[in-house]
C-alpha positions in Angstrom: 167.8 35.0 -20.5 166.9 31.2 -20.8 169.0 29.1 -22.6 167.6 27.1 -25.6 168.0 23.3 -25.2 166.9 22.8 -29.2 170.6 24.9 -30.4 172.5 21.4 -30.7 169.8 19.5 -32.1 169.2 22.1 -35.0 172.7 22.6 -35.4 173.2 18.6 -35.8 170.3 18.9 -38.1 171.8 22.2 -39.7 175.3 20.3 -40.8 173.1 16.9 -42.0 171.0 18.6 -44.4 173.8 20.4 -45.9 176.0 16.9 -46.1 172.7 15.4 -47.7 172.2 18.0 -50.7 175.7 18.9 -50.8 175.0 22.7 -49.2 177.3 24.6 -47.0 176.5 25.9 -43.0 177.6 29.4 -42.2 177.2 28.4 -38.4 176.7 32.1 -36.6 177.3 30.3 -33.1 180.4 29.2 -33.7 181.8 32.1 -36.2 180.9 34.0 -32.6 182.5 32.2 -30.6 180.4 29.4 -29.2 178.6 29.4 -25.8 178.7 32.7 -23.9 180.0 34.7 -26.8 176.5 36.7 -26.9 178.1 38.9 -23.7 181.6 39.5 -24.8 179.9 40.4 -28.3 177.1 42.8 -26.3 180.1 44.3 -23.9 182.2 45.3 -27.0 179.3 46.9 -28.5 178.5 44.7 -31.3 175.4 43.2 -29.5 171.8 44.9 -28.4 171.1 44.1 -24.7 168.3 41.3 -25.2 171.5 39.5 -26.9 169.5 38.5 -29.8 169.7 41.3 -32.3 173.0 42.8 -33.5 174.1 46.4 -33.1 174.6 48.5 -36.6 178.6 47.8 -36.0 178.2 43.9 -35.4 175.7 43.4 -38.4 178.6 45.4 -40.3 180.8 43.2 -39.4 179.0 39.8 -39.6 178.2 40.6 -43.5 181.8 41.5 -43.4 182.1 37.9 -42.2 180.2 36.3 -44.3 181.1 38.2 -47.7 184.3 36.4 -46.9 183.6 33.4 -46.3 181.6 33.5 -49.5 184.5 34.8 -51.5 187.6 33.2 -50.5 
């Protein structure tokens, strides 16, 4: 696994864009729980091993996520 040093610049980049044309960020990092949150997310299940893609479980639940967010 190598870490990649471009996250915080796109993320900056991300949350200036939406300020700019008045959009909104659903930032996935974060909503995951930030740095290191791709193991505790793969050890409960929710995550494949190459801690990229999402099991069936955590993509349920991310839309879950993010159907809320939308709604509330």
């Amino acid at each position: 696994m190598v870490h990649n040093e471009n996250g915080k610049a796109v993320e900056k980049l991300m949350y200036e864009l939406a300020e700019e044309y008045d959009g909104a960020v659903w930032d996935l990092f974060e909503i995951m729980g930030g740095n290191g949150s791709a193991g505790a997310w793969r050890e409960a299940g929710l995550m494949k091993n190459d801690r990229l893609h999402f099991t069936k479980e955590g993509y349920r639940i991310l839309g879950d996520m993010l159907y809320g967010a939308l709604t509330d």
